[in-house]
Each structure stands twice: as structure tokens, then as C-alpha cells.
N, C-alpha and C positions, 0 to 999 in steps of 0.2 A: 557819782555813786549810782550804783544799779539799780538800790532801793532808795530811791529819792523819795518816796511815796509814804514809805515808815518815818524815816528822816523827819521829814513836812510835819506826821501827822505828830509826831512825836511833839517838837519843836513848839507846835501849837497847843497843845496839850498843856504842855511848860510853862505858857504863856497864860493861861486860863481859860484858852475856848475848849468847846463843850462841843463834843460831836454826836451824832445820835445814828441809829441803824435804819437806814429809808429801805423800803420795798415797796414801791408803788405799783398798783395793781398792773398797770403798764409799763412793761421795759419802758426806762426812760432811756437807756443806752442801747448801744450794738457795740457787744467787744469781740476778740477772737480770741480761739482759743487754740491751743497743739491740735494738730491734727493728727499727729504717728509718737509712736514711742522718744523716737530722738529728738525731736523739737521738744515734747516734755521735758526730757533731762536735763537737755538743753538749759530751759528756763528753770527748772529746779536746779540747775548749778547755780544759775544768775543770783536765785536769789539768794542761796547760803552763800556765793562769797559776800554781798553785799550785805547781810545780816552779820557773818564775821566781821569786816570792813569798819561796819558799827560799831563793833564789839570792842575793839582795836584802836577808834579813836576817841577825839576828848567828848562825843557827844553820846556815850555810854550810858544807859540809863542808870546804869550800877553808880554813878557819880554825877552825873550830866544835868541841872534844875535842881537842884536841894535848895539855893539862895532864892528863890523865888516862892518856893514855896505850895504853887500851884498846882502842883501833878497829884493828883490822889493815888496813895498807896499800891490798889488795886490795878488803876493803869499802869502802874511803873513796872508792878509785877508780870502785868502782858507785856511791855516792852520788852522788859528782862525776858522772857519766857521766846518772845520771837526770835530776837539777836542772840539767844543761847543753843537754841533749835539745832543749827547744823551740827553744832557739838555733840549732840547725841546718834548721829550715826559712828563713833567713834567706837562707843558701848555695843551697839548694833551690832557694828561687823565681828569683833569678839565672841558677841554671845550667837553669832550664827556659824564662827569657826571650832570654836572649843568644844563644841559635839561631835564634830566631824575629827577633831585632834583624837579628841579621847578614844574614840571607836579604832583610831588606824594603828594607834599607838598600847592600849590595853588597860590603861590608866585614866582611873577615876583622879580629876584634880580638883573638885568642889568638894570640900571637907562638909560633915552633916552639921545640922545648922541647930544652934542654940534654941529655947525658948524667945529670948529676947529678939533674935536675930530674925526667927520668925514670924514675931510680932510686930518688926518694924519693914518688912518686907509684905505685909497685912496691911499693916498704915500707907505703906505707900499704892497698894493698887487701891485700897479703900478712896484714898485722894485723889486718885486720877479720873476713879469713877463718879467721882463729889465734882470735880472739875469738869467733866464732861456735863453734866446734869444743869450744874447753876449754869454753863455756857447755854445751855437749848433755853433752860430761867430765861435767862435774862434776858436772851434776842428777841426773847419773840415769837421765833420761828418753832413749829411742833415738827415733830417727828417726819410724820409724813410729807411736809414743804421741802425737808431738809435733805 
């Protein structure tokens, strides 16, 4: 697998170890990183097919450790949330074409939106910006490191 690295940490997790977020004041490592646009995509391909890959086989966090017992809820939902990741460029590319449809073509195709539909379209950027917030919480890291 590509993402051997989620796999692992996953796997352990499962298991019952406990991993924690290090930043010592000193690089302990030297990695590399893309130098030009194509080697980015590059490794952004890597990793979403290897996050599908996941996705796809029996080590799923959607199913994968429930007999065990160990994985807190929370983690499983990052798991879930990374190996479902590539899947959302699918919505992406729609919602960057269907502007450009509508304009060539004369036709409005998003019907006006309910009270409800509104309010649930509310909850969801509300959530995302709840998610973003506890993630800076919880690491550690402020604003400005980050």
C-alpha cells in the first residue's frame, strides 16, 4: 500500500497504543518535500488512491477493530474522515462545473432552498468551522506555529 503510514498507525490504535503529537523544539528529522507543482500532484495522487485502497479493503475503519474494542470513537472518525477524503473531489468538480453549465447554457438548475434545507446547510459549515477550531484545541499548535 502507498499509505502504509495510516495502515500502521491505524492498526495500532486498534490495538490500544496511544500516540501523542511531538514538536520538539528541534527538528528531530530532515524530510523532503515536492519541489514543483507535478511532483505535488504527484504525491497527492499517491495518497488518495491509497486512502481509497483502504477504503476498499477489509481494514476499513467503517468495520475494521469493533471486536477489540480499543479505538476511541473519535479516532475512528479521523480514520473515517482521511480514507473518505478523496471522495470529496467528486462534489468538487460538480460544484466548479455547474456554474460554468448554467451560465453557457441560460438555465438556473439549483431550485431555491427551503427553511430546513437552509438550516441544515448552516449546520454543516457551522461543523466544519467547530472542526477546524477543536483540531488547532487539541494539537497544541496556535495560529501563528501553524
Amino acid at each position: 500500500s502507498v499509505t502504509e503510514d495510516i495502515l500502521s498507525g491505524f492498526k495500532m490504535h486498534c490495538r490500544g497504543w496511544q500516540s501523542i503529537y511531538c514538536m520538539p523544539t528541534r527538528p528531530a528529522f530532515k524530510g523532503s518535500a515536492p519541489i514543483n507543482l507535478s511532483d505535488r500532484l504527484h504525491q497527492v495522487l499517491r495518497w488518495a488512491l491509497g486512502s481509497v485502497e483502504i477504503l476498499f479493503s477489509r481494514h476499513c475503519p467503517l468495520w475494521y477493530g469493533f471486536g477489540a474494542g480499543r479505538l476511541k470513537w473519535l479516532e475512528r472518525l479521523a480514520y473515517i474522515n482521511t480514507i473518505v477524503y478523496p471522495l470529496t473531489s467528486l462534489p468538487l468538480v460538480a460544484y466548479c462545473t455547474l456554474p460554468a453549465i448554467c451560465l453557457l447554457t441560460g438555465k438556473f438548475i439549483i431550485p431555491t432552498l427551503s427553511n430546513i434545507a437552509g438550516m441544515l446547510f448552516l449546520g454543516l459549515f457551522l461543523s466544519i468551522i467547530v472542526t477546524g477550531v477543536l483540531e488547532l484545541r487539541w494539537s497544541g499548535v496556535s495560529i501563528e506555529e501553524w
